[in-house]
N, C-alpha and C positions, 0 to 999 in steps of 0.2 A: 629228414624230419626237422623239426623246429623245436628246440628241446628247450624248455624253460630248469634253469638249475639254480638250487638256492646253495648259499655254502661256498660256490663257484673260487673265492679265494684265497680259501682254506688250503691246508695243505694236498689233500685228493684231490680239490676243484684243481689244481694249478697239474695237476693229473689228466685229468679229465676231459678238462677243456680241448688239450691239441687233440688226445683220442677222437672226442667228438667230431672234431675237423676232419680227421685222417678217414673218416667212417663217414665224410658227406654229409653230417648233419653240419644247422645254424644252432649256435647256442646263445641264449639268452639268459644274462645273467641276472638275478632275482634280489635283490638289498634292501629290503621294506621287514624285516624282522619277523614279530608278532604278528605286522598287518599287511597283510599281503594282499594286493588289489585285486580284484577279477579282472579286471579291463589289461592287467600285467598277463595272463594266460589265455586271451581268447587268442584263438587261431593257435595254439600250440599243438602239437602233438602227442607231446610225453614231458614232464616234469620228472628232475632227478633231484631230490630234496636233502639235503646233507647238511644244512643249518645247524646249531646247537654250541650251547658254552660247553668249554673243552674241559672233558672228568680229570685230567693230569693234573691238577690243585688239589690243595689243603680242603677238606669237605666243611670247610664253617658253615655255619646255619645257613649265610647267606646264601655261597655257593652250592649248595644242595641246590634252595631253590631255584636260581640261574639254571641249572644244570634243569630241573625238573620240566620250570619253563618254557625254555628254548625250544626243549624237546617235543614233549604233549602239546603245552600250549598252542606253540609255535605250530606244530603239527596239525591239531586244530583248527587252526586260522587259517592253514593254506589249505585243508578240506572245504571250509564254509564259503572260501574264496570262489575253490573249483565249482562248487554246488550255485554259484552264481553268474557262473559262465555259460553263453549261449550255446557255442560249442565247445564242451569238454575234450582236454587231450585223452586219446585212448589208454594212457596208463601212466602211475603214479610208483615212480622207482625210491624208493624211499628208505634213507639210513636207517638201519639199528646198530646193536652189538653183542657180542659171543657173551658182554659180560649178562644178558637175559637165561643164562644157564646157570649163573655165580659159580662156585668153586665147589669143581668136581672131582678133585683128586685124582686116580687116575683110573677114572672109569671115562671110559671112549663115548662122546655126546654128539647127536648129530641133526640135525632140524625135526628130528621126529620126536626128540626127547622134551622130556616137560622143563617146565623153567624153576629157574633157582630160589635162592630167599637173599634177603638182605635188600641193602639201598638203591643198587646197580640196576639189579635185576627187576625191583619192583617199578623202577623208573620205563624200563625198556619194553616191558609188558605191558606198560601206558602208551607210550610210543607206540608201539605197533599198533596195539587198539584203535589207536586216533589214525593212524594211514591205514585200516582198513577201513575206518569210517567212506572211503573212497569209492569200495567195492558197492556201497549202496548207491551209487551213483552213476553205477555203467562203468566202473573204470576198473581197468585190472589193478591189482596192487601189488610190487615185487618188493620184499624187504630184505634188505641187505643184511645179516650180522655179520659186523666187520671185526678180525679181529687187529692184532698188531701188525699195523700196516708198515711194511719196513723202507724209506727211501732216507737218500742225503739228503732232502732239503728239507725233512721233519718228521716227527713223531719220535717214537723210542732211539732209534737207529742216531738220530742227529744228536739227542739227549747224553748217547752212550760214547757215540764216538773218541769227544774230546778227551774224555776219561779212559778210554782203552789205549787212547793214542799215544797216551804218558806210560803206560805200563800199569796202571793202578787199577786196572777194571778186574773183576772177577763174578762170582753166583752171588746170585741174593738168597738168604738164610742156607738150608740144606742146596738148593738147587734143584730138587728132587721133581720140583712144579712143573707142569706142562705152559708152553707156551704157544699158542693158534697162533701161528702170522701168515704174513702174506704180502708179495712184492707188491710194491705201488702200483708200477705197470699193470700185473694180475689185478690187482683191486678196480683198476678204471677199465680196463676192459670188462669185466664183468661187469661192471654197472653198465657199457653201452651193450653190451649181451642181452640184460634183465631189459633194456628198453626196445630193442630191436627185435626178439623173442617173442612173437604173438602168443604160444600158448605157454608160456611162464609166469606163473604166477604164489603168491604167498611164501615164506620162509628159504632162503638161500645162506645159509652160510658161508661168508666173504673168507676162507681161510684156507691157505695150502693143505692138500691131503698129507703131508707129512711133517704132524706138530715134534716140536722138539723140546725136553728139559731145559731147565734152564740152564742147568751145566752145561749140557750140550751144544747150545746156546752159545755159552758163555767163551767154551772152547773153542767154537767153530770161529766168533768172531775176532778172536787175540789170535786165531792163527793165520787168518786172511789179513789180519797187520802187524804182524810178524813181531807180537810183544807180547810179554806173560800176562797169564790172570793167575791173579796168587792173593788177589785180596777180596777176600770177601766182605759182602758187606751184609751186618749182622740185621736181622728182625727189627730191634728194639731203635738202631738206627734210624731205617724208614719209616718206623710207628712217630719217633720224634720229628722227623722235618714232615712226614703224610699225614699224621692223626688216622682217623678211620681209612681213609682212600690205602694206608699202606696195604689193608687185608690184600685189596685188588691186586696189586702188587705182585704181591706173595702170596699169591690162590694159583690155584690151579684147575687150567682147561683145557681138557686136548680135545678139541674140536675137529670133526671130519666130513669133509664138505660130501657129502653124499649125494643129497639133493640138488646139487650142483652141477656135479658130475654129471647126473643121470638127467639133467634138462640139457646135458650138449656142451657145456663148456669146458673147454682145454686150458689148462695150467700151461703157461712158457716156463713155466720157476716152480714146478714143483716141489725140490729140495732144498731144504737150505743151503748148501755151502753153494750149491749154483746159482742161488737168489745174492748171496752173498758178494760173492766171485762178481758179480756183472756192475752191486753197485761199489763195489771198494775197490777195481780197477779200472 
């Protein structure tokens, strides 16, 4: 197939990409933002859309709306785009996230559950809206919710490392929060899963079936590098360098890919300390 991907050099794209290779597809990378051409998608096949300003910021006014933008908007344009193409790719794989449930403490949420409240969630419930606007189009729509996607070259995992690796890492507040993650590798093959997949469609849960505390967490990663957690870091900490973005933080989602499961797709990383294990030696 001929896969148009927006996002492409982001941390998943840089995922992504060889998967696509290794799976026979041509990937075409997508960099026109908000305005995304049609004449960029004719002849495609499948579009995997992963664009968006990153929520790991301070939420000022501004970055909210960056954040809201990228996403809907953004989402938006590359539906009006598709709708102006002579022939449409058959289906439209398209980012969300786990945080569309907001914080659930520790009641088990899984693509069939209704969504949350707050900033997150009302953003990613736009999100989706807008890549299903696709479905009126003849196109299948697969939507990712991703959650913490774990690799060394980014996101939480790269964030955490430096600080575990001195000995100074530990739980954030109690620790008692659920954590969805999910191996990089697992995260990109699922997405060429959702695209290669002809009868897969609507809400997928991008998250290992087996979520972890954050203690747990917290343990499992100071022991795969063989140095204490003994420091915690308090609430009131995060609220000062995150403002609002700390709730996310410090919420809690144990997310269970259910629907995932049950469209065919195999976890390599199931558990954490094995997800762990493979990226920390």
């Amino acid at each position: 197939m001929r896969i148009a991907v927006t996002g492409g050099t982001g941390f998943i794209g840089g995922r992504l990409i060889p998967r696509l290779r290794a799976h026979g597809h041509e990937s075409v990378l997508l960099r026109h933002g908000d305005d995304w051409p049609a004449v960029a998608l004719e002849g495609m096949d499948a579009v995997i859309h992963l664009a968006g300003e990153p929520v790991a910021q301070r939420w000022t006014a501004d970055a909210k709306r960056r954040i809201r933008e990228s996403r809907v908007e953004g989402t938006e344009g590359l539906v009006h785009a598709l709708a102006d193409t002579a022939r449409r790719p058959a289906v439209l794989v398209s980012g969300s996230a786990i945080g569309f449930y907001g914080d659930r403490g520790d009641e088990e949420v899984t693509e069939k559950s209704t969504p949350g409240s707050g900033f997150l969630a009302g953003v990613t419930r736009e999100w989706e809206a807008a890549a299903d606007g696709a479905a009126a189009l003849g196109i299948r729509v697969v939507k990712i919710r991703t959650g913490i996607v774990l690799g060394r070259e980014g996101g939480t995992l790269a964030k955490l490392l430096p600080i575990f690796r001195v000995g100074i890492g530990g739980r954030v507040g109690s620790g008692r929060q659920w954590m969805s993650w999910i191996h990089a590798d697992d995260m990109a093959e699922l997405l060429v899963f959702a695209a290669e997949q002809g009868g897969v469609c609507g809400a997928l849960n991008g998250t290992a079936p087996n979520p972890a505390t954050n203690a747990e967490f917290t343990r499992q990663l100071a022991a795969e590098l063989h140095r204490p957690a003994v420091f915690p870091v308090p609430l009131f900490a995060l609220r000062l360098l995150y403002g609002e973005m700390a709730e996310v933080v410090a919420g809690s989602q144990r997310v269970l890919p259910r629907a995932t499961e049950a469209a065919g797709f195999r976890f390599r990383y199931p558990e954490l300390r094995g997800a762990l294990n493979e990226l920390l030696t």
